[in-house]
Every structure is written in C-alpha cells, then in structure tokens.
PDB file as gemmi writes it, atoms N, CA and C in Angstrom:
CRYST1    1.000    1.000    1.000  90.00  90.00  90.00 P 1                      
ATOM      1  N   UNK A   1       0.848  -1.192   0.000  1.00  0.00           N  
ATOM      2  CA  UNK A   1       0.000   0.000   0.000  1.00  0.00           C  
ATOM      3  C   UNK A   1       0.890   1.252   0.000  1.00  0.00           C  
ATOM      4  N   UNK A   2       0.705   2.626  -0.487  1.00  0.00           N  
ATOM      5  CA  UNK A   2       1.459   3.421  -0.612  1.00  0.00           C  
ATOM      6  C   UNK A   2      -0.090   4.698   0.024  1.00  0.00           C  
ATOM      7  N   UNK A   3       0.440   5.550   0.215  1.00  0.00           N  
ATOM      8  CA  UNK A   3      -0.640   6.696   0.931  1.00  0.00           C  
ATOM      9  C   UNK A   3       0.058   8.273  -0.459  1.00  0.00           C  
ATOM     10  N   UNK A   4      -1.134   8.511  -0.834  1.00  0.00           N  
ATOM     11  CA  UNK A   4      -0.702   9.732  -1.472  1.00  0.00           C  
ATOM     12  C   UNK A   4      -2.152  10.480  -1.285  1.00  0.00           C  
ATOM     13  N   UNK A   5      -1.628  11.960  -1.317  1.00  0.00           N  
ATOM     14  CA  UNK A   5      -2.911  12.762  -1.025  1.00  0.00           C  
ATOM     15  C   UNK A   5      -3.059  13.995  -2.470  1.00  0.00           C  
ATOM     16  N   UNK A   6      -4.258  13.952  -2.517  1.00  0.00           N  
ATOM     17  CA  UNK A   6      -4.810  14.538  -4.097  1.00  0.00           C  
ATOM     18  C   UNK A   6      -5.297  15.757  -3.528  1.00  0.00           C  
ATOM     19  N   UNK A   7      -5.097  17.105  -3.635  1.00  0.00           N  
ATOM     20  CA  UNK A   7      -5.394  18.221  -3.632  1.00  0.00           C  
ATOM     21  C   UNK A   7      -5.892  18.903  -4.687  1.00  0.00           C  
ATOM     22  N   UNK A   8      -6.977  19.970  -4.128  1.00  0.00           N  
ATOM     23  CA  UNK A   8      -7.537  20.897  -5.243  1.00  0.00           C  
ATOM     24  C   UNK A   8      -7.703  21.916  -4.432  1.00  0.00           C  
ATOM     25  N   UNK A   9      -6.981  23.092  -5.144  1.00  0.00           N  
ATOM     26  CA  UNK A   9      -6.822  24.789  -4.387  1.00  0.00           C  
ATOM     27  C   UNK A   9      -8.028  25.267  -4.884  1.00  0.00           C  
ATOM     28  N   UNK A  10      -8.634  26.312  -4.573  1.00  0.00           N  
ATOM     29  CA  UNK A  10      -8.933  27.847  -4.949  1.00  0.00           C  
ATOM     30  C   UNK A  10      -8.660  28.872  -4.128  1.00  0.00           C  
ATOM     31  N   UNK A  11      -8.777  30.615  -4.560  1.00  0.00           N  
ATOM     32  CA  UNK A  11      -8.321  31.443  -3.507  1.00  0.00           C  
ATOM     33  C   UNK A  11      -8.984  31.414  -2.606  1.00  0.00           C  
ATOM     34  N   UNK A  12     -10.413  30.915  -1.940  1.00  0.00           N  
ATOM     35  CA  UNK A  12     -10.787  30.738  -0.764  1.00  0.00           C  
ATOM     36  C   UNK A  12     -10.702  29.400   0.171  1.00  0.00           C  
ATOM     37  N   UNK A  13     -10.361  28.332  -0.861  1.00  0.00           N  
ATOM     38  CA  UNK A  13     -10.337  27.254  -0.432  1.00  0.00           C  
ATOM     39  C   UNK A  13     -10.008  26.212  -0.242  1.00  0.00           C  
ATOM     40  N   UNK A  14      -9.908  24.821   0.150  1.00  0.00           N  
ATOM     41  CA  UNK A  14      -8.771  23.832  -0.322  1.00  0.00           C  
ATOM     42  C   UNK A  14      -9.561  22.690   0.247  1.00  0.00           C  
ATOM     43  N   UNK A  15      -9.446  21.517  -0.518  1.00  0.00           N  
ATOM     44  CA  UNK A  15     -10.083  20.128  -0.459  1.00  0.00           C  
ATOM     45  C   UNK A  15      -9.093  19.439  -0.665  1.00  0.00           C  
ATOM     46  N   UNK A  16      -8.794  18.474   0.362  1.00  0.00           N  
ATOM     47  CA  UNK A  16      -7.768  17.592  -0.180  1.00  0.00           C  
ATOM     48  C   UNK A  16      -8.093  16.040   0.577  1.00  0.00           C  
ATOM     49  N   UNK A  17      -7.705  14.933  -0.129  1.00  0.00           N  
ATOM     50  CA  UNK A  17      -8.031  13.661   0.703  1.00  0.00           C  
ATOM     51  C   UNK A  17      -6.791  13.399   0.442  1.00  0.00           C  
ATOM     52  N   UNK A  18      -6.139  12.269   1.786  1.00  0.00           N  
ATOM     53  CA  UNK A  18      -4.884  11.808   1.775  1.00  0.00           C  
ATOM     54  C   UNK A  18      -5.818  10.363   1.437  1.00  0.00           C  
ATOM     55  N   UNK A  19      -4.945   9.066   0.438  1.00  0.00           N  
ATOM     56  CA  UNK A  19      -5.611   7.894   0.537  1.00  0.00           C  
ATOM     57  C   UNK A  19      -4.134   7.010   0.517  1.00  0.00           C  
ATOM     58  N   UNK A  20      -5.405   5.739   0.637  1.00  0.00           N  
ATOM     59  CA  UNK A  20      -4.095   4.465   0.391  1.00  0.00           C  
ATOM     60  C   UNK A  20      -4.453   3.946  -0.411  1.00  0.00           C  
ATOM     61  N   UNK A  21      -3.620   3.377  -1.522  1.00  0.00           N  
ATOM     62  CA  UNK A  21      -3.694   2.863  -2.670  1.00  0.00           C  
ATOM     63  C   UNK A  21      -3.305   1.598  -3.039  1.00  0.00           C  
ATOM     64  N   UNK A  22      -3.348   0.441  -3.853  1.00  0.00           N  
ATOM     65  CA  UNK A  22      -2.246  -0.134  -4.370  1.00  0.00           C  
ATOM     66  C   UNK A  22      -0.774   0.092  -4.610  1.00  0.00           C  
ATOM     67  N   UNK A  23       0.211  -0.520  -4.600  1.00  0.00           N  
ATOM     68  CA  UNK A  23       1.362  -0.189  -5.049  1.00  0.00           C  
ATOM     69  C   UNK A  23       0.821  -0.270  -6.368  1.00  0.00           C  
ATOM     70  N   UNK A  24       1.357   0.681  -7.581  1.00  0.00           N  
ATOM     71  CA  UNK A  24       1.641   0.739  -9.028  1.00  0.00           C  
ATOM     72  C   UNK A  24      -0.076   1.485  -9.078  1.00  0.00           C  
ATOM     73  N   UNK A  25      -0.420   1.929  -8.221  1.00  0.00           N  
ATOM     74  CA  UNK A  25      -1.170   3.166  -8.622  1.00  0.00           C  
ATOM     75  C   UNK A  25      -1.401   4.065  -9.705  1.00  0.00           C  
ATOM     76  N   UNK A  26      -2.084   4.113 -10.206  1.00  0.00           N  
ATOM     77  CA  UNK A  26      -1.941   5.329 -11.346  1.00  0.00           C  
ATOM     78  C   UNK A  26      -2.569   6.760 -10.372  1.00  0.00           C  
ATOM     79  N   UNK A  27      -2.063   7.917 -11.209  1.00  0.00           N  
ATOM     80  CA  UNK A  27      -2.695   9.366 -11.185  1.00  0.00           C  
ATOM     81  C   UNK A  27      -4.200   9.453 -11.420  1.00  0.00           C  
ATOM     82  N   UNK A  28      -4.710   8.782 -12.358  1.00  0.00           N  
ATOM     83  CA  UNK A  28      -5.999   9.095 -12.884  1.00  0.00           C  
ATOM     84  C   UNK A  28      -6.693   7.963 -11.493  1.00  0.00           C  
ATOM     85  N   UNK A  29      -6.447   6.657 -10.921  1.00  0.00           N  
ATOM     86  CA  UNK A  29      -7.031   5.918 -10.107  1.00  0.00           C  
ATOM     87  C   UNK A  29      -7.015   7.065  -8.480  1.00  0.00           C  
ATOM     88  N   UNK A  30      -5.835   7.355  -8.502  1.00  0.00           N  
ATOM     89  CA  UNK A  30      -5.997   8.658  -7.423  1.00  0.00           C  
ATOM     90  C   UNK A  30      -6.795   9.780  -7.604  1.00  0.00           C  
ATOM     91  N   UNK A  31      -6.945  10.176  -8.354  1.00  0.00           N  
ATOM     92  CA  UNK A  31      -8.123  11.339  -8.894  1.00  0.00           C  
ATOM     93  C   UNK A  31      -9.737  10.691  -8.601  1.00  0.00           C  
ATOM     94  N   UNK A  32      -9.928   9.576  -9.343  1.00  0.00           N  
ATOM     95  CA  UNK A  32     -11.006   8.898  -9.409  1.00  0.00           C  
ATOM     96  C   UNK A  32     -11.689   8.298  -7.697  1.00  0.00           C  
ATOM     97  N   UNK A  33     -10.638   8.084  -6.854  1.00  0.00           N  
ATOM     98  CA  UNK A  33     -10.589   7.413  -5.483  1.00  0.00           C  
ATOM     99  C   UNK A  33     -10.966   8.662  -4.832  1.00  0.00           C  
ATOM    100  N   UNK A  34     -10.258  10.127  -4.795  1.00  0.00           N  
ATOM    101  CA  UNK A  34     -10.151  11.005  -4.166  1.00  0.00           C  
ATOM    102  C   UNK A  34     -12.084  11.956  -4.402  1.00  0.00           C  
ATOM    103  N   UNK A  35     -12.439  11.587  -5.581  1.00  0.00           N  
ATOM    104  CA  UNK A  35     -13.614  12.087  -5.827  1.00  0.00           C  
ATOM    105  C   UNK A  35     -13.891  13.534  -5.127  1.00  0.00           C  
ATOM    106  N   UNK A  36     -12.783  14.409  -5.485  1.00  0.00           N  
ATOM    107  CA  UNK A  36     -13.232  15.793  -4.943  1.00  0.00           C  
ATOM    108  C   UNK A  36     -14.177  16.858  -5.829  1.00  0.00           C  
ATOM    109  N   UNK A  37     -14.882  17.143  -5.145  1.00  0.00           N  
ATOM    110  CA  UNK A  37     -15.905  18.269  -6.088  1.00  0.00           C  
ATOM    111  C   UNK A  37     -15.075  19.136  -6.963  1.00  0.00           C  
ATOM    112  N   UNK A  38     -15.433  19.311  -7.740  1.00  0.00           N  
ATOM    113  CA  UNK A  38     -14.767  19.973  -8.796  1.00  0.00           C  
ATOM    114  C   UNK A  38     -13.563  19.436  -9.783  1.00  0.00           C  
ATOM    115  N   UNK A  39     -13.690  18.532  -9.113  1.00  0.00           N  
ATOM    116  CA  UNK A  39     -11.931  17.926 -10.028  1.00  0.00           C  
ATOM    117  C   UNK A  39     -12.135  17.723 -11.101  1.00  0.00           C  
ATOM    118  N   UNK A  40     -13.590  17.355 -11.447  1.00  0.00           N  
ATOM    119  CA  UNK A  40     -13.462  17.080 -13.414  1.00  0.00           C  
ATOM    120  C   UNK A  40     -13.385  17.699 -13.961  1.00  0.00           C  
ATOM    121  N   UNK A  41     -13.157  19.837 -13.301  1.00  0.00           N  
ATOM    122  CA  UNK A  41     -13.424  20.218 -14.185  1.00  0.00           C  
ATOM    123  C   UNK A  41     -11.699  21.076 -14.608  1.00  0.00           C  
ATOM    124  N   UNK A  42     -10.912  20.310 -13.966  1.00  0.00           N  
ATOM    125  CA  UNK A  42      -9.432  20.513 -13.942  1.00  0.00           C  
ATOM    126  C   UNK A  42      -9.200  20.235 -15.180  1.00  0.00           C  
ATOM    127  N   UNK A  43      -8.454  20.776 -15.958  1.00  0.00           N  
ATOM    128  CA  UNK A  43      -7.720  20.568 -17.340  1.00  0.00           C  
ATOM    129  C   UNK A  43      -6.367  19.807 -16.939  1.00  0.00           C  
ATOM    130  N   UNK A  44      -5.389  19.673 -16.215  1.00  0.00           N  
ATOM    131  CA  UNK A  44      -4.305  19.148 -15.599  1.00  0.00           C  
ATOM    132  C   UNK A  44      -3.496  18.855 -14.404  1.00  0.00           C  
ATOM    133  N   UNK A  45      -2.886  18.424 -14.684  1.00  0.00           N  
ATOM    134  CA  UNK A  45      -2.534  17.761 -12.966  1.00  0.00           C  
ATOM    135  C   UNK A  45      -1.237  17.380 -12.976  1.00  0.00           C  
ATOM    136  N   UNK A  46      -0.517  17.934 -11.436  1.00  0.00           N  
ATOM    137  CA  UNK A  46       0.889  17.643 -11.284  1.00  0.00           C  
ATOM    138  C   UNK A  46       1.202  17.074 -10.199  1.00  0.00           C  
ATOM    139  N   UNK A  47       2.170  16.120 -10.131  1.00  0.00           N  
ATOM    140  CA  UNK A  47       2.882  15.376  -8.916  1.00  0.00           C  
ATOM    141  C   UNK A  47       4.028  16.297  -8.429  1.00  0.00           C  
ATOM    142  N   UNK A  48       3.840  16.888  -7.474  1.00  0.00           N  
ATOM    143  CA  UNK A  48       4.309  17.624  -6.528  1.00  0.00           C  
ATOM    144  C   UNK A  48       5.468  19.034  -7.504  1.00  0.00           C  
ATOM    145  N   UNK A  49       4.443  19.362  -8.369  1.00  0.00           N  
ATOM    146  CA  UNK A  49       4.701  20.895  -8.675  1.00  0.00           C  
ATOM    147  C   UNK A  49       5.026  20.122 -10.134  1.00  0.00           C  
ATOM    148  N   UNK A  50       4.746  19.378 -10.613  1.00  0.00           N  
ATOM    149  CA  UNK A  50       5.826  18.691 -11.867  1.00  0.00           C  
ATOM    150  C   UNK A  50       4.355  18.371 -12.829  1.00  0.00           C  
ATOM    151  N   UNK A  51       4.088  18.533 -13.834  1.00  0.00           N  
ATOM    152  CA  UNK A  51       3.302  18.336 -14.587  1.00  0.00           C  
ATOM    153  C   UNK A  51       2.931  16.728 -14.864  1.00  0.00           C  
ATOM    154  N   UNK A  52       2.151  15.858 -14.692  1.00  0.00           N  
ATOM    155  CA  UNK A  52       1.755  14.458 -14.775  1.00  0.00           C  
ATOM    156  C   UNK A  52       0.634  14.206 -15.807  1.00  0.00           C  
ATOM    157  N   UNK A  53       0.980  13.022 -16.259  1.00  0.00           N  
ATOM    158  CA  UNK A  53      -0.191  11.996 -17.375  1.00  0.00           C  
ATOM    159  C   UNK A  53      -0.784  11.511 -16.280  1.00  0.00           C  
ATOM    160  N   UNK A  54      -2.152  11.007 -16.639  1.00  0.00           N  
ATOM    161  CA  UNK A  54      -3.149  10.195 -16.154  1.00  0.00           C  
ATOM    162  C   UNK A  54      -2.596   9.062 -15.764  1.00  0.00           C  
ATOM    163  N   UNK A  55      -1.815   8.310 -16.753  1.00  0.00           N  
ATOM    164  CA  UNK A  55      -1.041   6.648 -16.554  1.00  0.00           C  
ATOM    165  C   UNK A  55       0.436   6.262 -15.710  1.00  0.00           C  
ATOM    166  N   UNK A  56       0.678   7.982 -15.336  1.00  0.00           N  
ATOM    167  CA  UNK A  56       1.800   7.727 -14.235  1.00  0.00           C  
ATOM    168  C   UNK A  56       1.845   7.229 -13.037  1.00  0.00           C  
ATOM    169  N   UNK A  57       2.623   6.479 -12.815  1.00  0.00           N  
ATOM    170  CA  UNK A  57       2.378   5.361 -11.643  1.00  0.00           C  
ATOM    171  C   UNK A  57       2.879   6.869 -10.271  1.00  0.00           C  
ATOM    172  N   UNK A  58       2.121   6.120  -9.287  1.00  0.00           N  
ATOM    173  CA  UNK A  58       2.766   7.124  -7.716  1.00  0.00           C  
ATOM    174  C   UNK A  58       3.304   6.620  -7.450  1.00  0.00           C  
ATOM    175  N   UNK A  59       4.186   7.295  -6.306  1.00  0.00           N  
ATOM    176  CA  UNK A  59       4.937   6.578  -5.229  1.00  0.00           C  
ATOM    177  C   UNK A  59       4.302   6.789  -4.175  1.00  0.00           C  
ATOM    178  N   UNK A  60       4.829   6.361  -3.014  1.00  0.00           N  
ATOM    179  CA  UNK A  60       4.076   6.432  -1.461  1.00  0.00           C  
ATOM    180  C   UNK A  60       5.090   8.046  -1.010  1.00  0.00           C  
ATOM    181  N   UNK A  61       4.034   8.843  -0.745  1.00  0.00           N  
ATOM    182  CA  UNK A  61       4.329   9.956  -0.442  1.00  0.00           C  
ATOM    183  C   UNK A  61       4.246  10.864  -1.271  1.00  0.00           C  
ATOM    184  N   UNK A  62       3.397  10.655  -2.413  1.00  0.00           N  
ATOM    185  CA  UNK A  62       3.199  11.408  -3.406  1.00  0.00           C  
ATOM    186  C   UNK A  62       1.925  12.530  -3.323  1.00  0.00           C  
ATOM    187  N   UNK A  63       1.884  13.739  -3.617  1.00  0.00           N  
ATOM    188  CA  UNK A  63       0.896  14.875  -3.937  1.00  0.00           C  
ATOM    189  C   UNK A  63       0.652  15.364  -4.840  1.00  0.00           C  
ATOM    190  N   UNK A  64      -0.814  14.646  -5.324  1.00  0.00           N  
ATOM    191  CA  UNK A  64      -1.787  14.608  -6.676  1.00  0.00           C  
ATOM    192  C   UNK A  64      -2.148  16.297  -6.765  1.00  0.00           C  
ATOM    193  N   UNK A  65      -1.983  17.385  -7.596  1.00  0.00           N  
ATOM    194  CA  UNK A  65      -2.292  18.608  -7.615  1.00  0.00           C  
ATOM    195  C   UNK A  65      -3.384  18.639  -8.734  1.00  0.00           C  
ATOM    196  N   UNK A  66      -4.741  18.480  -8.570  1.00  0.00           N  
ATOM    197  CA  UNK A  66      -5.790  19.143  -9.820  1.00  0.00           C  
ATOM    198  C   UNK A  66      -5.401  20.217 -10.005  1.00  0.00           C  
ATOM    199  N   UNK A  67      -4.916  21.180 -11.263  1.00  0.00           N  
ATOM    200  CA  UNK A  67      -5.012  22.474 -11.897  1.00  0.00           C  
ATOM    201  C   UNK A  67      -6.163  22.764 -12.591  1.00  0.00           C  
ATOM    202  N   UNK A  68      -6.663  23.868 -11.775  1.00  0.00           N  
ATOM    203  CA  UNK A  68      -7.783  24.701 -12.135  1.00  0.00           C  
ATOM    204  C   UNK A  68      -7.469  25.145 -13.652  1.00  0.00           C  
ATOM    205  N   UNK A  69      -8.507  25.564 -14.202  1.00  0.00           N  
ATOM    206  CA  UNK A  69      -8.327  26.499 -15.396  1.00  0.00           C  
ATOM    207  C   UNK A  69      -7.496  27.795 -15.139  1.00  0.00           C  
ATOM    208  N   UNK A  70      -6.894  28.913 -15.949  1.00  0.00           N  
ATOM    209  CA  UNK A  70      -6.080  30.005 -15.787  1.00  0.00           C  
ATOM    210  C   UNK A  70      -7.225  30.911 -16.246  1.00  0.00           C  
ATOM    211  N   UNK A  71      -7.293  31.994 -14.965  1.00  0.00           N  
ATOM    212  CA  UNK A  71      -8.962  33.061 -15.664  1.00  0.00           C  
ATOM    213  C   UNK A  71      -8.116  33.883 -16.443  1.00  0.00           C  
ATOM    214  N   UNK A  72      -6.787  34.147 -16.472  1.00  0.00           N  
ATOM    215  CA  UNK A  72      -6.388  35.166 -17.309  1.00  0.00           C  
ATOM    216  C   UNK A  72      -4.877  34.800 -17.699  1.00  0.00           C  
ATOM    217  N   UNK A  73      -4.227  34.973 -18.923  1.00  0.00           N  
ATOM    218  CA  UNK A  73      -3.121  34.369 -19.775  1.00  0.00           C  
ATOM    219  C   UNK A  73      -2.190  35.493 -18.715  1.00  0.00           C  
ATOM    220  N   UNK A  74      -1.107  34.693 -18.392  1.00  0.00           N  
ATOM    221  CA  UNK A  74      -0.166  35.154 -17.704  1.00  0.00           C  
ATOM    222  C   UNK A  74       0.620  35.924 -18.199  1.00  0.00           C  
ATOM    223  N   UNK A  75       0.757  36.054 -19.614  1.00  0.00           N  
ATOM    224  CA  UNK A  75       1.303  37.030 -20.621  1.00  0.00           C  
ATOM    225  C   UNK A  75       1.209  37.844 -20.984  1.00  0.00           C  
ATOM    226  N   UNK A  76      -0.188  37.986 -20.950  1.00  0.00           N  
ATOM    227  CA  UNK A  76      -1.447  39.228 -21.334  1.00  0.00           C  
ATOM    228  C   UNK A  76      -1.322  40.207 -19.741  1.00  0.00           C  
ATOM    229  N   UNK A  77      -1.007  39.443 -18.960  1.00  0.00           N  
ATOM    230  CA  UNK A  77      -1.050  39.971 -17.701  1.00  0.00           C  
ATOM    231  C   UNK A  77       0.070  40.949 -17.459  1.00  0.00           C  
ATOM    232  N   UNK A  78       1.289  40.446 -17.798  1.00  0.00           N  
ATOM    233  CA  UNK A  78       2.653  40.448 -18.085  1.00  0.00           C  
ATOM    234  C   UNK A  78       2.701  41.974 -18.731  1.00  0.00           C  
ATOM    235  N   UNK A  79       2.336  41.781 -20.309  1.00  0.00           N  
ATOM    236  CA  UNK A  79       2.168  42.675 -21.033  1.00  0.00           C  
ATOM    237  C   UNK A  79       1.217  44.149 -20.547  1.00  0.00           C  
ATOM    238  N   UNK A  80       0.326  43.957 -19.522  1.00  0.00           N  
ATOM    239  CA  UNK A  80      -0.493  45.095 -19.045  1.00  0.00           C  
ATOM    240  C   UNK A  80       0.392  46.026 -17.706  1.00  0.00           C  
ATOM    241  N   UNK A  81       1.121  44.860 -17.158  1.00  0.00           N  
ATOM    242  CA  UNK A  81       1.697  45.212 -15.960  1.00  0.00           C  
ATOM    243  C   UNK A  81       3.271  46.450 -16.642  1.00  0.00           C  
ATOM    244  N   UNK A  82       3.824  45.555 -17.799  1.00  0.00           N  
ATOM    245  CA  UNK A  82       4.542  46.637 -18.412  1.00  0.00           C  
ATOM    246  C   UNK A  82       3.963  47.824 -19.163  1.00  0.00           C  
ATOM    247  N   UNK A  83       3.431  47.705 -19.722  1.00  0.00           N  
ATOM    248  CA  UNK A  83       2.310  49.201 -20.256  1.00  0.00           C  
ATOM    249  C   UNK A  83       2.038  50.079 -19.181  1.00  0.00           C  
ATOM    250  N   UNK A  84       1.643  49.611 -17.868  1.00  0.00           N  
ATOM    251  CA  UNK A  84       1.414  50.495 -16.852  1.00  0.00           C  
ATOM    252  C   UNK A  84       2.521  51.082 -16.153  1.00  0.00           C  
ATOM    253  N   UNK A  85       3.871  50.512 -16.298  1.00  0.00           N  
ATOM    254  CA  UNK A  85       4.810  51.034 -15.166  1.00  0.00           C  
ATOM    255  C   UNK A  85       5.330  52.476 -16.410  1.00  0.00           C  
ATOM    256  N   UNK A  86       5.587  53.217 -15.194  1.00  0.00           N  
ATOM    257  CA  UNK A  86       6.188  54.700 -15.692  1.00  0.00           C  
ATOM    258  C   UNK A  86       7.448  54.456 -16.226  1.00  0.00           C  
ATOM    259  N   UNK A  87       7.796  55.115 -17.342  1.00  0.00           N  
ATOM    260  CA  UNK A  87       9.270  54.570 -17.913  1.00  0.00           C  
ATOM    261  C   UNK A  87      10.350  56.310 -17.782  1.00  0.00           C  
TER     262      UNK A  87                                                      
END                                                                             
C-alpha cells in the first residue's frame, strides 16, 4: 500500500483527501478514489509541482495537484503590468 494525497486549491479554499492505494497506482485511479468536487473540471494535474499523465504510476508519499483552469493568460497579464509602469 502506498498513501498519497490529491489536492484541489482555490483562492478561498482547499479540499484535499490523503488515501491508500495499491502499489503501481496510477494518477488518474488517485483522482477517481479522491472524488473531490470539482476535479473534473481541472484541465491538468501535477505530482508535486511537476506536470503528470493520467497513466503515471505514484509513489508512497506522493501529492496529486488538480489544476484549475487560468482566468487570465499570464502574458497578457505580463504585457499590461509593463504598459502600466512609468518609464
């Protein structure tokens, strides 16, 4: 058995289940086990800050991250924040 815990942020909030699994676990069986509200509507997901496939096996001690959608392109953001500073 290996224990990994699947998290899902927002700015007010945080849901997370720690579980135990099979050894040779997949990502997507941790997602599916963890059944947190909102998670289907995640576009991607990372093992502890690192970007992950569905078919990647865990290890024991591993942290499943659902990624929310992005409300605004970090570039576009980027680009407004320089337009505004005084030159």
């Amino acid at each position: 058995m290996i224990r990994v815990q699947v998290v899902l942020a927002w700015p007010e909030r945080v849901l997370d289940r720690t579980l135990e699994l099979a050894e040779g676990a997949t990502v997507a069986e941790a997602i599916a086990a963890a059944a947190l509200e909102g998670g289907h509507a995640c576009p991607a997901v990372a093992v502890h800050g690192v970007m992950a496939r569905a078919d990647q096996v865990l290890q024991d001690g591993d942290r499943v991250e659902l990624l929310r959608p992005l409300l605004a392109d970090p570039k576009d953001n980027r680009r407004r924040r320089a337009k505004a500073q005084p030159r």
